[in-house]
C-alpha positions in Angstrom: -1.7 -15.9 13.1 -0.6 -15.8 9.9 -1.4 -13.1 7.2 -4.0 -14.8 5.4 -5.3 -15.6 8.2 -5.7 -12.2 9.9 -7.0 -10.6 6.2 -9.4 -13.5 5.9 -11.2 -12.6 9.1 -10.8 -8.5 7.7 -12.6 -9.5 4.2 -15.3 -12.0 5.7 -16.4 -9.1 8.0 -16.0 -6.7 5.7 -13.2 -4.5 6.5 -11.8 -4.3 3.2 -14.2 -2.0 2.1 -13.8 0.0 5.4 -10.0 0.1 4.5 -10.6 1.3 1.2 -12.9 4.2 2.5 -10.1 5.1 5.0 -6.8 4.6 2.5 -8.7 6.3 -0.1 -8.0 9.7 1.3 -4.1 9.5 0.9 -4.1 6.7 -1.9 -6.0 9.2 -4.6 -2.9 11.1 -4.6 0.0 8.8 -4.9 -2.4 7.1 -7.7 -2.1 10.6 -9.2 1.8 11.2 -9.2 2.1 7.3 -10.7 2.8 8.1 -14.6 0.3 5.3 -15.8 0.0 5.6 -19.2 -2.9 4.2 -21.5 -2.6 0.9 -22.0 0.1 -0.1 -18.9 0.6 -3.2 -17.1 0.2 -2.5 -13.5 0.5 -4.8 -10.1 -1.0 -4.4 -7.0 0.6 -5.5 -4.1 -1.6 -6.1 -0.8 -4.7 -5.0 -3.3 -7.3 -5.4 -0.7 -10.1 -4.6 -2.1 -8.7 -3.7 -5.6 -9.8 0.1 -5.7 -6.5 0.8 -6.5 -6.7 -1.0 -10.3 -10.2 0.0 -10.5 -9.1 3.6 -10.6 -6.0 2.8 -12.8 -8.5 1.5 -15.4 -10.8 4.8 -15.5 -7.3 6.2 -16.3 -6.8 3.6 -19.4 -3.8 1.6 -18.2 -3.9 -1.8 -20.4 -4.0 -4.5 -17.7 -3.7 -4.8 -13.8 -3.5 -7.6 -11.8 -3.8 -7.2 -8.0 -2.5 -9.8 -5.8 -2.9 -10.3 -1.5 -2.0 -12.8 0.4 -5.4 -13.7 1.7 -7.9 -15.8 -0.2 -10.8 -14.0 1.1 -9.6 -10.5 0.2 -9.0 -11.4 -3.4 -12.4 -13.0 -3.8 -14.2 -9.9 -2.5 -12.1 -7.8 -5.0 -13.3 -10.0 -7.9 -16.7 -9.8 -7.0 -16.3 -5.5 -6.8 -14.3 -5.6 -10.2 -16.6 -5.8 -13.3 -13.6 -5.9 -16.1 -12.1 -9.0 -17.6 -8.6 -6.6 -17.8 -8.1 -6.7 -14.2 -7.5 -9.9 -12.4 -6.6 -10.8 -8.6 -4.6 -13.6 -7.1 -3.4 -14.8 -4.1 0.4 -15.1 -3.7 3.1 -14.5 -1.3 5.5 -11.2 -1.3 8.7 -13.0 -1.2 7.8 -14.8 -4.5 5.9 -12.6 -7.3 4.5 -15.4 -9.6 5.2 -13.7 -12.3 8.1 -13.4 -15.0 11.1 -10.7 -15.4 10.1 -7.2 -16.9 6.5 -7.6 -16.3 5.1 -4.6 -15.4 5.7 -0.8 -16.2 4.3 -0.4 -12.8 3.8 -1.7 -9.3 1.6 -0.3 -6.9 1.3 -0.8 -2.9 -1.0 1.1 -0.5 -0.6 -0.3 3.0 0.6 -3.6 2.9 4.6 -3.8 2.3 5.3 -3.3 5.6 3.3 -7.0 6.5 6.6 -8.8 3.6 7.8 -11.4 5.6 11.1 -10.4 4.2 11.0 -7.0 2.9 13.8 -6.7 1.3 13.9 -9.5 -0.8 10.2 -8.2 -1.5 12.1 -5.3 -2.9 14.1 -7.3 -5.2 11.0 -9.4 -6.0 9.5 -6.1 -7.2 13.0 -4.7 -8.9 13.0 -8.0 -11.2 9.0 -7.7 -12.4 9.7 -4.1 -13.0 10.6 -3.5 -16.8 13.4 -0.9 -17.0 12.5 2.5 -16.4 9.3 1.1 -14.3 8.2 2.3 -11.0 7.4 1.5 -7.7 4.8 3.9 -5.8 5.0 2.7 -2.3 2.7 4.0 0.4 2.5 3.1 4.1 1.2 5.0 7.5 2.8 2.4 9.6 6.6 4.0 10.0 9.6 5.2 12.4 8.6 8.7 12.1 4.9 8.4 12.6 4.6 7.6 16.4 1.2 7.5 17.1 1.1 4.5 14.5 3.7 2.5 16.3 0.5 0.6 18.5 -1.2 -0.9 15.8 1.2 -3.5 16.3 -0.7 -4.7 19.5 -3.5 -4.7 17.6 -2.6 -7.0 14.5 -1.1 -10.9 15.2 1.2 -10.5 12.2 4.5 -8.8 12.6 5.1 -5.5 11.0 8.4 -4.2 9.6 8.6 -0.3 11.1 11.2 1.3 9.3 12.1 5.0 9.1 12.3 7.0 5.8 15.8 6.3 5.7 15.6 2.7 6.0 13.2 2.7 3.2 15.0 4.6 1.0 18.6 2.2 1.9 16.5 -1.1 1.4 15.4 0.5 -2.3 18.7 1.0 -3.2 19.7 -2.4 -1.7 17.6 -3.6 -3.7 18.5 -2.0 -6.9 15.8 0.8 -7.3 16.8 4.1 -7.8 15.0 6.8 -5.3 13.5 9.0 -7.1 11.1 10.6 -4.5 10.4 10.4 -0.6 7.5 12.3 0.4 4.6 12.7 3.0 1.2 13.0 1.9 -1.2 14.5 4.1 -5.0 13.3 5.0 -6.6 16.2 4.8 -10.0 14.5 5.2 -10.4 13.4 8.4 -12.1 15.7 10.5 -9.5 16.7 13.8 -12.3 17.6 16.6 -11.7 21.1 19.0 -8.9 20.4 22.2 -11.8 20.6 24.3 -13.2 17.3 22.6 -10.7 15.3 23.6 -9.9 12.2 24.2 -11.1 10.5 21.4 -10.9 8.0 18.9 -8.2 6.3 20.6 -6.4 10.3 20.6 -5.0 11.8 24.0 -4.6 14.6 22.9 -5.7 16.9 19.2 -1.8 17.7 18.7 -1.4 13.5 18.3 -4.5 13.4 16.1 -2.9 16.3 13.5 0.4 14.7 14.0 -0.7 11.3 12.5 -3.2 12.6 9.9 -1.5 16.2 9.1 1.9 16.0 9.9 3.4 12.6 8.7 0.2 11.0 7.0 0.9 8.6 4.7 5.0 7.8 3.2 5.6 7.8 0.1 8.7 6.3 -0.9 8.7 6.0 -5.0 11.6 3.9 -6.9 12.7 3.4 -9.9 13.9 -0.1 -12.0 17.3 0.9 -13.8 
């Protein structure tokens, strides 16, 4: 299955809002490190949804377009955005239709890890960047984070598992400077008693804080030279 495909079937049931309830948690902070500055150009990668440019605009960036790789997905994000500044497309990773120096920012909550090729994703983001321009990304799905490692058998599309260090190499393969690695805890999902437990697909409560307390969501944050 391919990734339009499987995000199709997400938005026409409509699991894009549930992922936006569930990413908002983590997402509200990286959005909050990002230095978007009134009247910014900013790019969503994997927008979903699009809550991510709908916040961006309460903070008075200039212009955000959010793009996925799924029809579906970006027609339900146009349908929740009421603001002719923000606009959504669907494109591919691998080839950002849009021109060098672009964007002062580029944001990605969940979704680089699905790139088909991530590293030339990288460099695809590197060239849109405008110098000095950033690249917030966030994903749950990584080396470190074991009890993320089976949503794999869950999802038909391959996913790239790297480890922080692997992140951080491929940025600098790709030409961004590292500026920040970090692990943002979710702080908002409740973590039941021992005696609870199983549950929600949890052996055991010291898995449970591990995923949402210990390693959370990666941060990995680059910089456009």
């Amino acid at each position: 299955m391919s990734v339009r495909e499987e995000f199709d079937e997400w938005a026409a049931t409509g699991k894009d809002r549930g992922m936006e309830d569930r990413h908002w948690h983590t997402a509200k902070h990286v959005l909050a490190r990002m230095p978007a500055e009134e009247g910014d150009a900013v790019l969503d990668l994997g927008t979903g949804s699009g809550y991510a440019l709908r916040a961006l605009r309460e903070r008075g960036i200039g212009r955000g377009y959010g793009l996925d790789g799924a029809p579906e997905m970006a027609r339900n994000a146009r349908g929740y955005t009421d603001d002719d500044a923000v606009g959504y497309l669907v494109g591919d990773f691998d080839e950002l239709p849009f021109a060098d120096d672009s964007f002062d920012h580029v944001f990605s909550m969940e979704a680089f890890y699905y790139a088909a090729d991530p590293v030339h994703t990288l460099e695809e983001v590197r060239r849109v960047l405008k110098p000095g321009g950033t690249f917030y990304c966030a994903v749950n799905y990584f080396a470190e984070s074991e009890t993320t490692h089976a949503w794999q058998e869950n999802i038909a599309v391959e996913m790239t598992l790297w480890s922080r260090e692997e992140y951080r190499a491929a940025f600098r393969e790709a030409g961004l400077y590292v500026a920040e690695q970090d692990a943002i805890p979710d702080r908002e999902v409740e973590i039941p008693e021992a005696s609870e437990f199983p549950v929600d697909g949890y052996e055991t409560r010291e898995a449970m804080v591990d995923r949402y307390r210990t390693w959370g969501t990666l941060l990995t944050v680059g910089v456009a030279p």
